[in-house]
C-alpha positions as CSV (number, residue, x, y, z in Angstrom):
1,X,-29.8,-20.2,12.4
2,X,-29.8,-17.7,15.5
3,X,-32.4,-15.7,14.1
4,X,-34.9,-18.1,13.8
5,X,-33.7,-19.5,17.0
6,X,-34.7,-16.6,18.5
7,X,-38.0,-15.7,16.9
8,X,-39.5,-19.2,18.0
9,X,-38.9,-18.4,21.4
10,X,-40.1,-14.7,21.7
11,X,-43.3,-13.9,23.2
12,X,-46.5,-13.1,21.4
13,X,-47.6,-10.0,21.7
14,X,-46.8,-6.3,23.5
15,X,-44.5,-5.9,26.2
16,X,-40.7,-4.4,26.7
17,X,-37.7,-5.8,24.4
18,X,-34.0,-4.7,25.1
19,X,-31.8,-5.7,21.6
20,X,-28.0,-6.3,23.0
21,X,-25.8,-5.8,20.1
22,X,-28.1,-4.4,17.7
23,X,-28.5,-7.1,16.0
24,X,-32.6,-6.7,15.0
25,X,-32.1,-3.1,13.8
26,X,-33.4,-4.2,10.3
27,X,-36.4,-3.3,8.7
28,X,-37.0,-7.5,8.1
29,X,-36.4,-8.3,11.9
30,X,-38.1,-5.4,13.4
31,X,-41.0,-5.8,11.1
32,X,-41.5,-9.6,11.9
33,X,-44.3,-10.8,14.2
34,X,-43.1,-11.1,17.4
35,X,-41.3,-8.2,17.4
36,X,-43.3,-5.5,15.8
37,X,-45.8,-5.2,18.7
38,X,-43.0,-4.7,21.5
39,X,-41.6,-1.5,22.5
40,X,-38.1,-2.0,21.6
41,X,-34.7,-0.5,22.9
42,X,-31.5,-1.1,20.8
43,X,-28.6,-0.6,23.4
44,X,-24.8,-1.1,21.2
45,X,-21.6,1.0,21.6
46,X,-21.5,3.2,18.4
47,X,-24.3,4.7,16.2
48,X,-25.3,2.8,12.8
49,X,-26.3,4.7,9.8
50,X,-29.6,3.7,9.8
51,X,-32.3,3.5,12.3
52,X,-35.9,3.6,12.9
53,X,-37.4,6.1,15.7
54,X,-40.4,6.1,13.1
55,X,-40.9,2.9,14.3
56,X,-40.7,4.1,17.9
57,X,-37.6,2.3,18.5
58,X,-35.1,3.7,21.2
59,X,-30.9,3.7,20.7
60,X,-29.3,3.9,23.9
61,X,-25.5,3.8,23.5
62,X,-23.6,2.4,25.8
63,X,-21.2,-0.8,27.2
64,X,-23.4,-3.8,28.4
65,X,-21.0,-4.2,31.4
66,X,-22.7,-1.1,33.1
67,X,-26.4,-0.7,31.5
68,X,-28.0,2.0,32.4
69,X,-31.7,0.5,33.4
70,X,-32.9,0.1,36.2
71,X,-33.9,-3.5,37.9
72,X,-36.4,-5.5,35.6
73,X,-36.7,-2.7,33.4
74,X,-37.9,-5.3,30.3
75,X,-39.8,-8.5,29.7
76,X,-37.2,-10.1,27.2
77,X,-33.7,-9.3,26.3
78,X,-32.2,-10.8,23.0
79,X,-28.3,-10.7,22.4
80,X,-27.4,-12.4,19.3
81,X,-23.7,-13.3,18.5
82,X,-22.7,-10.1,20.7
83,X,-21.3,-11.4,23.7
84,X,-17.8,-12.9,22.0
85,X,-17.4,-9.1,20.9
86,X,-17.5,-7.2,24.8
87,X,-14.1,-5.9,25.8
88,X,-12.5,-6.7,22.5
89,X,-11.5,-4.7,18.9
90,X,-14.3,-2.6,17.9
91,X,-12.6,-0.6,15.6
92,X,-14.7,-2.2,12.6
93,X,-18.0,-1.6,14.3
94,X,-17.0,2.4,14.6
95,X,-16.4,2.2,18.1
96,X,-13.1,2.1,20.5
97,X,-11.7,-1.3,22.2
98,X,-13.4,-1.2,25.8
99,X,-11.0,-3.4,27.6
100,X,-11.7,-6.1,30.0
101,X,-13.0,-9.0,28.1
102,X,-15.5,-9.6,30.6
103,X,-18.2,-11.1,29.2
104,X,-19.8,-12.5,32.4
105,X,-20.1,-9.2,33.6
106,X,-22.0,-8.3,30.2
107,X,-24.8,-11.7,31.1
108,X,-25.3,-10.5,34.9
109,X,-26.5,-7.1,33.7
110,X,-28.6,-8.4,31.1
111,X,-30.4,-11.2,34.2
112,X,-30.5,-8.2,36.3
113,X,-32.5,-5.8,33.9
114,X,-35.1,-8.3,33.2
115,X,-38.0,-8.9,35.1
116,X,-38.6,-12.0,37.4
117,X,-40.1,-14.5,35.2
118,X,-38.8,-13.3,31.9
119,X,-36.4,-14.1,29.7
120,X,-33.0,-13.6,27.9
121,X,-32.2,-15.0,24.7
122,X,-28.1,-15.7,24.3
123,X,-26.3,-16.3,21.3
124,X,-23.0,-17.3,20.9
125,X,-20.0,-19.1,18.1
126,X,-18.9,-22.4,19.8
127,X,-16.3,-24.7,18.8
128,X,-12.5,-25.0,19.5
129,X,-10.9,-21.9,21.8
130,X,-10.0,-18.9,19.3
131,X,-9.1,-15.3,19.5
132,X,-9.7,-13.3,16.4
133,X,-9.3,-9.8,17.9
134,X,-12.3,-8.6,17.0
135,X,-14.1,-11.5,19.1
136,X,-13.8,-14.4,21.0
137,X,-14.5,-18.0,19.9
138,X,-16.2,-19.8,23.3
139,X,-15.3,-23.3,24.0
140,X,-16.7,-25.4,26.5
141,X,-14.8,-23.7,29.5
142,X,-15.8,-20.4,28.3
143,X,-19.5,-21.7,28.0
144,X,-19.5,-23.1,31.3
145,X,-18.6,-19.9,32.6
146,X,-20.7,-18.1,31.0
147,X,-23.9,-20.2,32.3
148,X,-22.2,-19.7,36.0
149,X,-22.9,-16.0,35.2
150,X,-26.0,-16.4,34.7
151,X,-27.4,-18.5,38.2
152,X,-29.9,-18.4,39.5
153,X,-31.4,-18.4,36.0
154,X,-33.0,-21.2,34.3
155,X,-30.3,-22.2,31.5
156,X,-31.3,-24.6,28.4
157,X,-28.4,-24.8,26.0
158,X,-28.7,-26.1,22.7
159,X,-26.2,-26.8,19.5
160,X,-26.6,-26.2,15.9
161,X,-23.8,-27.3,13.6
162,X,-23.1,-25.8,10.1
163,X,-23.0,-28.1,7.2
164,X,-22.2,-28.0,3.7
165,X,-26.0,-28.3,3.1
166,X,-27.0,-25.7,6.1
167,X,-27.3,-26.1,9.5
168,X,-28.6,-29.1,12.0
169,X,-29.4,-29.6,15.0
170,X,-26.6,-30.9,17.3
171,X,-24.4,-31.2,20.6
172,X,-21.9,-30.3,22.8
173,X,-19.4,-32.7,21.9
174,X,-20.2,-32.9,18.2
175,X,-19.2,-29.2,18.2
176,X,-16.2,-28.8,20.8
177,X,-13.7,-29.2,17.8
178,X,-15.2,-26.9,15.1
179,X,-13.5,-24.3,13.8
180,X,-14.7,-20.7,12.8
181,X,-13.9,-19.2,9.9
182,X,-12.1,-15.8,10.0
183,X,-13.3,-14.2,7.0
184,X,-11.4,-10.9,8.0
185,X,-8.5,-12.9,7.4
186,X,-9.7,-14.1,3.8
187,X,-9.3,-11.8,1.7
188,X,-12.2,-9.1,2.9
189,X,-13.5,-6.8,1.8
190,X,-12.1,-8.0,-1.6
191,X,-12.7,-11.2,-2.8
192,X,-13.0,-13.9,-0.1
193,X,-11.4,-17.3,-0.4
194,X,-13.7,-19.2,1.5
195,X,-13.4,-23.1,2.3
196,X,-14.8,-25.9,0.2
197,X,-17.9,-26.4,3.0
198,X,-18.6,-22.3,2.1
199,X,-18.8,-20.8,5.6
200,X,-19.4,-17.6,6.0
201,X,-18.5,-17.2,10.2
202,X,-18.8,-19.8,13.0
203,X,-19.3,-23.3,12.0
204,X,-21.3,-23.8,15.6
205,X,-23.1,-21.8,17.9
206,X,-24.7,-22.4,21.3
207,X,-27.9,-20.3,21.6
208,X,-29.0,-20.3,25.8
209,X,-32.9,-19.5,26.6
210,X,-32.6,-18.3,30.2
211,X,-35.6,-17.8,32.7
212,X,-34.8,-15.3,35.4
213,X,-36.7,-16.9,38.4
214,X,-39.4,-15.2,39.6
């Protein structure tokens, strides 16, 4: 549901896109409308075995506590289901734990490399307060302070809820108790034993569309 999410909210057209996380660096996502005319940077910790400088994208490699770009350096900034991950096990992901769970400190530099007037689109699993090593699980006090982290910005939060028939539309407190499903502790890579409503990660996330004030 976060991809969507995000596409519908993208701007038409060229102009400068920072990836946090890595997360469009698909042939599909890269390809889609609203993307393919945008010079696009893909910053993430490790390399992946696949890329796409054919494409003109650019790989920068690095911790999104301490980007290297300068101020306002892109129009939009997209990090999808990335920020739970910062300062936590990245082993899996072929890179080493960072320390520091500091995920604030990850928002603030993605506000302060986009321009006045532009926009950052935020991802994140919501529901009850969880630690799976490899990531984080925000609850409502984590989300608040992740919104603090992000003032002056415009913040508009919104809540989809996975079903057993897909995902909906919901809220805050429809959400708070949810839990996400661990599928590291499931039985994969082998065969997974998944629960009788058949998901595959969170079962909530809280996507934020910030404005950086011009």
């Amino acid at each position: 549901v976060e991809y969507p999410w995000v596409f519908a909210r993208l701007a038409d057209g060229p102009g400068r896109l920072l990836d946090a996380g890595s997360t469009l660096n698909q042939e599909l996502f890269l390809g889609h409308p609203r993307v393919a005319e945008k010079r696009v940077t893909i910053v993430t910790l490790a390399p992946e075995p696949w890329c796409f400088w054919s494409r003109g994208v650019s790989y920068d490699f690095e911790d999104l506590r301490e980007l290297p770009y300068r101020d306002a350096t892109f129009d939009e900034a997209v990090c999808i289901s990335t920020l739970e991950h910062v300062g936590m096990d990245n082993s899996m992901y072929g890179a080493a734990t960072t320390g520091g769970a500091d995920f604030a400190a990850a928002a603030r530099e993605l506000v302060r490399v986009v321009r006045p007037g532009g926009r950052l689109l935020i991802t994140v699993p919501f529901g009850r307060d969880d630690d799976h090593g490899f990531q984080r699980i925000f609850d409502s006090r984590r989300l608040e302070r992740l919104v603090a982290s992000l003032a002056p910005a415009h913040v508009v939060t919104s809540f989809y809820r996975y079903t057993a028939v897909g995902w909906d539309a919901s809220d805050e407190a429809a959400c708070r108790d949810l839990v996400c499903f661990n599928v590291h502790e499931r039985g994969y890579p082998g065969r997974v034993r998944y629960d009788p409503d058949l998901a595959a990660a969170a079962r909530a996330v809280a996507c934020l569309e910030v404005t950086k004030p011009d």
